[in-house]
Structures are given as structure tokens and as C-alpha cells.
C-alpha positions as CSV (number, residue, x, y, z in Angstrom):
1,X,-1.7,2.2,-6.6
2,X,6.3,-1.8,-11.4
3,X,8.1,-3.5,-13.1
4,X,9.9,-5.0,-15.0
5,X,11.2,-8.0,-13.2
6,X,8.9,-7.4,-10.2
7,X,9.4,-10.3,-8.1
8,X,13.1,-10.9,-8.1
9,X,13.6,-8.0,-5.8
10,X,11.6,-5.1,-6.4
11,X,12.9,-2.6,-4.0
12,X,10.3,0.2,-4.5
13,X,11.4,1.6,-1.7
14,X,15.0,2.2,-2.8
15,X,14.8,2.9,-6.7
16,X,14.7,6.3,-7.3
17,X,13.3,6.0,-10.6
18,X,10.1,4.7,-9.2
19,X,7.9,7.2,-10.8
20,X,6.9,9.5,-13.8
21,X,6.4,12.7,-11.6
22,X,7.5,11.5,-7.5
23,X,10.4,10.2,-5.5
24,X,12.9,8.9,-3.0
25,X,12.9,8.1,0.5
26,X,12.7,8.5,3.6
27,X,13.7,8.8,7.9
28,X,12.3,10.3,11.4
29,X,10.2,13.5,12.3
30,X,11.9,16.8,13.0
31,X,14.7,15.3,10.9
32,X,16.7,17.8,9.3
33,X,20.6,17.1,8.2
34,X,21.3,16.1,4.7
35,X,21.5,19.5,3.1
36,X,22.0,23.2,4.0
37,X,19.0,24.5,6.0
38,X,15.4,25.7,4.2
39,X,12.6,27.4,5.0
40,X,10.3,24.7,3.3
41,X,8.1,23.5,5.4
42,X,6.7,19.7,4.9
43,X,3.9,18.2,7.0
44,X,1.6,15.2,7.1
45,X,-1.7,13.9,8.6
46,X,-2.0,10.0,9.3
47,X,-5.2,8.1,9.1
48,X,-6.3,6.2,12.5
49,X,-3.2,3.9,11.2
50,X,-0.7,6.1,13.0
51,X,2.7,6.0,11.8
52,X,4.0,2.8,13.2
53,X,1.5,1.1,11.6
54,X,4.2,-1.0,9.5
55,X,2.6,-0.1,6.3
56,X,1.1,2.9,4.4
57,X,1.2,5.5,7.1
58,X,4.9,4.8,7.7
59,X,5.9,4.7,4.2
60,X,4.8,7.9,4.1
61,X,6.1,9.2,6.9
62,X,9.4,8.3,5.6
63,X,9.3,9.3,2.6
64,X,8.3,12.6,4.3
65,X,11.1,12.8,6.6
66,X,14.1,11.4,4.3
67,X,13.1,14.5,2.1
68,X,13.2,16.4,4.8
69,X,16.3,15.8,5.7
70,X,17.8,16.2,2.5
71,X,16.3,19.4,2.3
72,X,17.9,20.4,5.6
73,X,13.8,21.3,6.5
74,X,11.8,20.5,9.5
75,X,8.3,18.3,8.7
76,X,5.5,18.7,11.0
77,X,3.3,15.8,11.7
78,X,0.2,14.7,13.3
79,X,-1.2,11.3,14.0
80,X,-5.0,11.1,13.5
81,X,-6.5,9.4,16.5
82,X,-9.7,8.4,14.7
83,X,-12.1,10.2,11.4
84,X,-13.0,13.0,13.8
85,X,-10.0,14.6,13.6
86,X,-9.1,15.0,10.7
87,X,-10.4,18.5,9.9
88,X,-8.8,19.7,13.3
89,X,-5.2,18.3,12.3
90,X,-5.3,19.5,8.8
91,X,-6.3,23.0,9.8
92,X,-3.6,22.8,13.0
93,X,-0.6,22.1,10.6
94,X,-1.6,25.2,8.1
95,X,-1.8,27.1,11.1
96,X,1.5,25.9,11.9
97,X,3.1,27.3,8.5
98,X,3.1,24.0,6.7
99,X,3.8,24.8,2.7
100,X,2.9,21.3,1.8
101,X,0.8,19.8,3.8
102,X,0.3,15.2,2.4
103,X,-2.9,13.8,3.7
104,X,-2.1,9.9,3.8
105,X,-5.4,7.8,3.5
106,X,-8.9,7.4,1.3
107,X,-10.4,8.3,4.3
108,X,-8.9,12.0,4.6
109,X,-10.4,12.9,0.9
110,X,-13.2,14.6,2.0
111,X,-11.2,16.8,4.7
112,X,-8.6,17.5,2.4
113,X,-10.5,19.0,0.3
114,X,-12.3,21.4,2.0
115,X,-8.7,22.7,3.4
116,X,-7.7,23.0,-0.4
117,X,-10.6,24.9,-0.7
118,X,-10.0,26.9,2.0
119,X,-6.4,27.6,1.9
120,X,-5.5,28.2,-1.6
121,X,-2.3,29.3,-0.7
122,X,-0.9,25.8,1.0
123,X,-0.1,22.6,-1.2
124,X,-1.6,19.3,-0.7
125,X,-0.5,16.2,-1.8
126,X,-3.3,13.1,-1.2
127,X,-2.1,9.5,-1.0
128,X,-4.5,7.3,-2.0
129,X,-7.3,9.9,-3.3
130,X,-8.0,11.1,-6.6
131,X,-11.1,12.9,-5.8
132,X,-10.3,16.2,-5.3
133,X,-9.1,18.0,-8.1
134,X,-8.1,21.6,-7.1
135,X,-4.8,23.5,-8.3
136,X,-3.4,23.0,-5.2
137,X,-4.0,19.4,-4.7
138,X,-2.1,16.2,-6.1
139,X,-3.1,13.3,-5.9
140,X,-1.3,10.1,-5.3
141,X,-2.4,6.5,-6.3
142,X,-1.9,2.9,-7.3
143,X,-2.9,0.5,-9.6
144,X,-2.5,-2.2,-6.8
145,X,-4.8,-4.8,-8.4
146,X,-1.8,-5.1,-11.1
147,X,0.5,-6.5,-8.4
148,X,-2.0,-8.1,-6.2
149,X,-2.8,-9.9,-9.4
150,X,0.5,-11.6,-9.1
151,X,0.6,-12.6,-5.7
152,X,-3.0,-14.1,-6.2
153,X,-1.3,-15.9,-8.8
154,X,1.5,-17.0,-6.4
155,X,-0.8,-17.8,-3.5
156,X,-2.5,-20.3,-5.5
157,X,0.6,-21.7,-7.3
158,X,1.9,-22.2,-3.2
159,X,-1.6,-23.2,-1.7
160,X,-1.5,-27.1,-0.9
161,X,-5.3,-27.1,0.5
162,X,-6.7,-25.6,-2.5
163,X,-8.2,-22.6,-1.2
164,X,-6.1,-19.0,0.0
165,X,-8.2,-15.9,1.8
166,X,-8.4,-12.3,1.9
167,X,-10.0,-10.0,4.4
168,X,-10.1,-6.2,4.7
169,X,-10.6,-3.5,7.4
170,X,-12.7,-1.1,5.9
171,X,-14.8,-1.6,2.2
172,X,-12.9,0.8,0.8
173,X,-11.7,1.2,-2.5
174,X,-7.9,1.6,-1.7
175,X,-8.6,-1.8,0.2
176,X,-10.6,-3.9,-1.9
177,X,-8.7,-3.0,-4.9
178,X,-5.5,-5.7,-4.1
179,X,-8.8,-8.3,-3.2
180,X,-9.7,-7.5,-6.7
181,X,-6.3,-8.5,-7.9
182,X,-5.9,-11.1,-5.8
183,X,-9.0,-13.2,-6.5
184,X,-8.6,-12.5,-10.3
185,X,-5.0,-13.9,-10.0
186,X,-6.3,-16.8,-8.4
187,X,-8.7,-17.5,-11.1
188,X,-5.8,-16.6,-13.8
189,X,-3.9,-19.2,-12.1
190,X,-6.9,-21.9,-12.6
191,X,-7.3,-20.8,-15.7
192,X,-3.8,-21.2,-16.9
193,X,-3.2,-24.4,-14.7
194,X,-6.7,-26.6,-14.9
195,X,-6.8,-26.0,-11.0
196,X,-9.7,-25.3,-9.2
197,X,-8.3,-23.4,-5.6
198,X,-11.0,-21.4,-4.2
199,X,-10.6,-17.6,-2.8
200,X,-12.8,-17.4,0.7
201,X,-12.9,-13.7,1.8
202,X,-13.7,-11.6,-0.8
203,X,-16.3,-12.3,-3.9
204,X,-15.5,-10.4,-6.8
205,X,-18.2,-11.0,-8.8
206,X,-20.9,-9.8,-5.9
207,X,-18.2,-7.1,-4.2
208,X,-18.6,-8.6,-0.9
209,X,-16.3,-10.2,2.0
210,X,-14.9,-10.1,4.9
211,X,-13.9,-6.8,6.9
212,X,-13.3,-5.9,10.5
213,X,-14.8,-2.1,10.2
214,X,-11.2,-1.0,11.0
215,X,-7.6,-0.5,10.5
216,X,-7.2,-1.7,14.4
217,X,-5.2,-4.8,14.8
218,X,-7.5,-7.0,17.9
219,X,-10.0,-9.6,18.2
220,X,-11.9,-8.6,15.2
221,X,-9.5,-8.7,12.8
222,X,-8.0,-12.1,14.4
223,X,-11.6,-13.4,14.4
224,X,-12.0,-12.8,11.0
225,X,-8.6,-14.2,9.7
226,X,-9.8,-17.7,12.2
227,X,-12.8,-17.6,9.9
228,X,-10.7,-17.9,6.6
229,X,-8.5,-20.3,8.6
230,X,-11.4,-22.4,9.8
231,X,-12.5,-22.6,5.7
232,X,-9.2,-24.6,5.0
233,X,-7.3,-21.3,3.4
234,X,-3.1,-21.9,4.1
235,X,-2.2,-18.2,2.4
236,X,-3.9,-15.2,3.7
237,X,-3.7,-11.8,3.2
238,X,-4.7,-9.1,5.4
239,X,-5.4,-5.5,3.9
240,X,-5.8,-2.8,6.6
241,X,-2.7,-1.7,8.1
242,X,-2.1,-3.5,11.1
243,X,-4.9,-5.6,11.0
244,X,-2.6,-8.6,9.6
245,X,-0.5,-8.5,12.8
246,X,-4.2,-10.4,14.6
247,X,-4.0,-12.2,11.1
248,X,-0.4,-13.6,12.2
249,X,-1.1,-13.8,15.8
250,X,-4.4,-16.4,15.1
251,X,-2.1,-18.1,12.7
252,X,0.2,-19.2,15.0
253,X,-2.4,-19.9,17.4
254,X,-3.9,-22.7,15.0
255,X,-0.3,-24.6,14.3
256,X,-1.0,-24.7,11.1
257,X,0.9,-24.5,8.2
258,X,0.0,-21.1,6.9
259,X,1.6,-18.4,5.1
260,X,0.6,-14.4,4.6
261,X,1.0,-11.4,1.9
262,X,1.7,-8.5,3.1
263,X,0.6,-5.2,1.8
264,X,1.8,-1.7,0.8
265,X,5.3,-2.3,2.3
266,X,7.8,-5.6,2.4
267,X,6.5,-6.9,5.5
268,X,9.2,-9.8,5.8
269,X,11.7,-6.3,6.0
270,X,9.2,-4.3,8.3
271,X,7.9,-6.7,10.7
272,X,10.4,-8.9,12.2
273,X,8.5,-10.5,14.3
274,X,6.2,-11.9,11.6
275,X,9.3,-12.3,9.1
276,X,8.4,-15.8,9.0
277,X,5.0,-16.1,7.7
278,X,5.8,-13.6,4.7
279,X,5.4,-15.8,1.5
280,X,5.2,-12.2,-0.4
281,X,3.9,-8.4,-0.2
282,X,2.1,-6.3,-2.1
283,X,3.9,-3.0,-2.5
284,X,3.1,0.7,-3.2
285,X,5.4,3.0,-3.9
286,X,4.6,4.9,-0.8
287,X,7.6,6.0,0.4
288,X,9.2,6.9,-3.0
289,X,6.4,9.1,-4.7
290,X,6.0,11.1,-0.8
291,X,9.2,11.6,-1.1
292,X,9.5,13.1,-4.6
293,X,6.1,15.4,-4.1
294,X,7.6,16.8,-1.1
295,X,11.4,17.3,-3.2
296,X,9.4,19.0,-6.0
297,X,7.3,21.0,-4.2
298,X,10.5,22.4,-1.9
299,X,12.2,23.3,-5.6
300,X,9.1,25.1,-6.3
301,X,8.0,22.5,-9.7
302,X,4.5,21.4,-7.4
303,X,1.7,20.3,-9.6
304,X,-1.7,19.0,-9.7
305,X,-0.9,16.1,-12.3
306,X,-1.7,13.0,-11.1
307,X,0.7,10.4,-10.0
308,X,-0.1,6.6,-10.7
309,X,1.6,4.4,-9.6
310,X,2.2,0.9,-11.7
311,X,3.3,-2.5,-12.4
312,X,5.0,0.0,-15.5
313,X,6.8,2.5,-13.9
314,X,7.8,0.3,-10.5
315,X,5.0,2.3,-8.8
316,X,3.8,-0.8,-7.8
317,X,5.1,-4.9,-7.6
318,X,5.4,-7.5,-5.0
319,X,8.2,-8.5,-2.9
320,X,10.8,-11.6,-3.0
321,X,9.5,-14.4,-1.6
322,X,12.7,-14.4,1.0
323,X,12.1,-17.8,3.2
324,X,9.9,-19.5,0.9
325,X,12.3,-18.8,-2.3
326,X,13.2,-22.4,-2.2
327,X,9.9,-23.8,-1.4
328,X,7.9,-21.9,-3.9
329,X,7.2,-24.0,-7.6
330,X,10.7,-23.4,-9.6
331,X,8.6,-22.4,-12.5
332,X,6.4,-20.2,-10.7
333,X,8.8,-16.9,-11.0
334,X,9.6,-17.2,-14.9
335,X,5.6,-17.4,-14.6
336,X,5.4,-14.2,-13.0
337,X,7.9,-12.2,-15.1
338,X,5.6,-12.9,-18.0
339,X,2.5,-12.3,-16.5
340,X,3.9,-9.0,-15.4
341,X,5.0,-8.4,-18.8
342,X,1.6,-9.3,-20.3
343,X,-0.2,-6.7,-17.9
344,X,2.4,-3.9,-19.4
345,X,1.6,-4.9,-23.0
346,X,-2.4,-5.2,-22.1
347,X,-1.9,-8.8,-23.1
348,X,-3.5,-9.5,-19.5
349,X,-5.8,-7.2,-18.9
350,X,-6.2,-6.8,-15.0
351,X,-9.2,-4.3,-13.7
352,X,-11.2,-3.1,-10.6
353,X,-14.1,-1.5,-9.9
354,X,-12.1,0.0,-6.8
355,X,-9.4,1.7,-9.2
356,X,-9.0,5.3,-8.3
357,X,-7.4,6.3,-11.4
């Protein structure tokens, strides 16, 4: 849940020929200008995230909303306060008249599938879920362990203590899968380079790390990103939507020098604040495949078929380094054009046990 030349500016949220069977962009709910008006109606369910969560929730909701607009439709949208919910805000946006109806979130698998069930008639779209398998349903993923691979790879090339970190909020698959990639890209990079730098965080080999039980940014999630920091790691990455905003925030509070990856969006572009931290991100094609389910399902071509997103097809790939481009080794991104062209060739081969595909 890429490529070609991934790091020199992948914009996955701007190329429209980010995938095999999804698309474009996206803008703000009730939206509706670019075209003439339709009767199409496009909705979406958040996780606990919300939509401001500066990463997979938003993505989605703009892709949502840019097709909307286009479309000249009106998307409805509910934010999930918490799991207990999600049933009620699936069932209140069919009620509502939603044709398509994009569930954003592992954790809404279960719920969207007894509404596919239930109303045959509606469309779903799942991000992050390929678990249910109705007529009605497609699903959305990423092979994110291809492009977490790479800024594993960086993070180690960049790491002057010798040891980088990863923590999660929930043990999920759509989470641990870019600590897969990570750790292995970390090891790639010892391999390649007679290193030895150490990932603290996540073991790969046992399946077990660190996680705050959440996607809540607070003193969990900055507690655990202190742990990693108290271990020595100097790059850190935080997967759980806003959890890496307590990441940042205990970062700063130890003056050291430490950098972050982002995920799912280009944080250094989403978050400001925390611009400054950003060595690289982790991106999914969020935004872009939303946005092509809901376009296709409008023009009446919905299907069932499976989008996956990857290194491949710009589904997925990491951002520029921005700040740190002249700080990072010179060599380090003719190192990453051919270790992304390796994993397209299955020279490299990069796997999870967390891949949803």
C-alpha cells in the first residue's frame, strides 16, 4: 500500500497516472464546482483519525472531495469518534442516499462488510482492507513495505549514532507493514555497507515492538518515541496518524539532533509546524486512488478488482528529502533509484507478513 525515480520528487499526490484502476485528487466537504451538477452521491467514514489527522484520513478526504468537485456532486462525510461507531456512521450515510460510500481504515473491515452485505445496492470502496470480497466492494491497498524499504535504507545511510526507531499505534497490519520495510531496509543497508546500525522499536524476526494502543497523538505515543530516543536512535518514525506529532513534540523536548519519516502523506508539505524534522515520508497513494474510485464509480465503470498500490505503478514511494537534501550522503540517492529499480525487477525482493494483498 511507485516509481520510477521515487525519491527525487515523487508527487503521488499530483500524478494522475498513479494507478492501474484509481485516481486524482482532492479538496473540502460539500464541495461541489468543477463540473456541471450530478446526482452522484460520494461519502466517507473516518477511522478515530478524523480528517485532520495530517495523514491517511485526509488524503482520503481529499481525494474524496476534489472528485467531488469535479463531478459538480455533494460528498457526505462522517468522522468516527472511536470503533463503536462505525456501524452507526456507515448505516447513517446509506440512509442518507450515498451511492458510494469509502470506508478509510483496517479497522472499518469488519463494519464494511456487513453493510456490503446488507445493502447490495450501495458501492463501497475500502482503503486499506482487502478482506471483504463482495461485488459491491473494492478494495484499496499498498505494498508500503516497498517504499518503507527505502527510507529504512535512508535512515541508516543518515543515522550518525548507529541505531534509528520505529513505533506504531495499533499492531495492525496496515501499520506494521512500513516497520517491516523499514527494519529490512535497515538491514539491506548493513548488508550492502558492512555497517552494523541497529533498529529499536520493532523486531521483525519475533513481530513485536513498540505501540501506543492508538492513533491519538499524547503522552503515550510521546512516551514511547522518549523510549526509542532514550536507546540512542537519531531517525524515528512514527506510524499511526497523528501519533508522530508527540513523536516531534518529545524530540524537541530532548535537544537532540533527531530527524523523523513521515507516513502515508509528505509530512514536510502537511505539517508545517514539524517541516523541520522531516528527513523523508513514506507515501500512499491515498488521495489519488480515492479519487479515481469515486470518478469511476460516478461514470458508472465501479468494480470489485482490487487496487494495489506500488513502488511499480507510483502507488506507493517516499518523499524528497527537502531540508536535509544537502546533508544526506551524495551517493545515497543514485543508491535509492537502484534499489527501487531492483524491487520492480524482483532483483530485491522486499516482503511482509502484514501485506494485505
Amino acid at each position: 500500500m511507485t516509481r520510477k525515480a521515487v525519491l527525487s520528487g515523487l508527487a503521488l499526490a499530483s500524478t494522475a497516472a498513479i494507478l492501474t484502476g484509481c485516481a486524482s485528487a482532492p479538496e473540502q466537504d460539500g464541495a461541489s464546482g468543477g463540473g456541471s451538477s450530478s446526482d452522484f452521491v460520494p461519502c466517507m467514514v473516518s477511522d478515530a483519525g478524523g480528517f485532520d489527522d495530517k495523514s491517511f484520513n485526509q488524503l482520503g478526504y481529499e481525494g474524496l472531495t476534489e472528485a467531488a468537485d469535479e463531478l459538480g456532486a455533494t460528498p457526505n462525510t462522517v468522522e468516527s469518534a472511536d470503533e463503536t461507531v462505525y456501524t452507526g456512521n456507515i448505516d447513517s450515510l446509506v440512509n442518507q442516499g450515498c451511492d458510494l460510500v469509502v470506508t478509510v481504515g483496517f479497522l472499518l473491515a469488519d463494519a464494511t462488510g456487513v453493510a456490503a452485505e446488507q445493502y447490495p445496492d450501495v458501492d463501497f470502496a475500502t482503503i486499506d482492507d482487502a478482506s471483504n470480497e463482495g461485488d459491491n466492494v473494492r478494495p484499496i491497498t499498498f505494498n508500503t513495505s516497498e517504499a518503507a524499504f527505502l527510507a529504512g535504507y535512508a535512515a541508516a545511510s543518515f543515522s550518525k549514532t548507529g541505531t534509528v526507531g520505529a513505533f506504531g499505534g495499533l499492531q495492525i497490519p496496515t501499520v506494521t507493514i512500513f516497520m517491516d520495510g523499514y527494519a529490512d531496509g535497515v538491514e539491506y543497508y548493513n548488508e550492502q555497507k558492512g555497517t552494523d546500525v541497529k533498529v529499536v522499536g520493532w523486531d521483525v524476526a519475533a513481530q513485536n515492538g513498540t505501540f501506543t494502543g492508538g492513533f491519538e497523538a499524547g503522552t503515550t505515543a510521546k512516551a514511547s518515541a522518549q523510549t526509542l530516543i532514550e536507546q540512542d536512535a537519531d531517525v524515528i518514525m512514527a506510524v499511526g496518524g497523528p501519533i508522530y506529532q508527540s513523536a516531534a513534540e518529545a524530540i524537541r523536548d530532548s535537544g537532540k539532533e533527531i530527524v523523523m519519516v513521515g507516513v502515508d502523506s509528505d509530512t514536510y508539505e502537511t505539517d508545517p509546524a514539524n517541516a523541520d524534522l522531516m528527513l523523508t515520508s513514506v507515501q500512499k497513494g491515498i488521495k489519488q486512488a480515492t479519487h479515481d474510485v469515486v470518478t469511476e464509480a460516478a461514470e458508472g465503470s465501479f468494480t470489485n478488482e482490487p487496487y494495489v498500490g506500488t513502488l511499480e505503478n507510483d502507488g506507493v514511494g517516499i518523499a524528497p528529502f527537502h531540508d536535509y537534501e544537502d546533508q544526506v550522503s551524495p551517493d545515497l540517492q543514485s543508491e535509492l533509484d537502484a534499489i527501487t529499480e531492483g524491487i520492480i525487477d524482483g532483483s530485491i525482493t522486499v516482503e511482509s507478513p502484514s501485506a494485505l494483498n
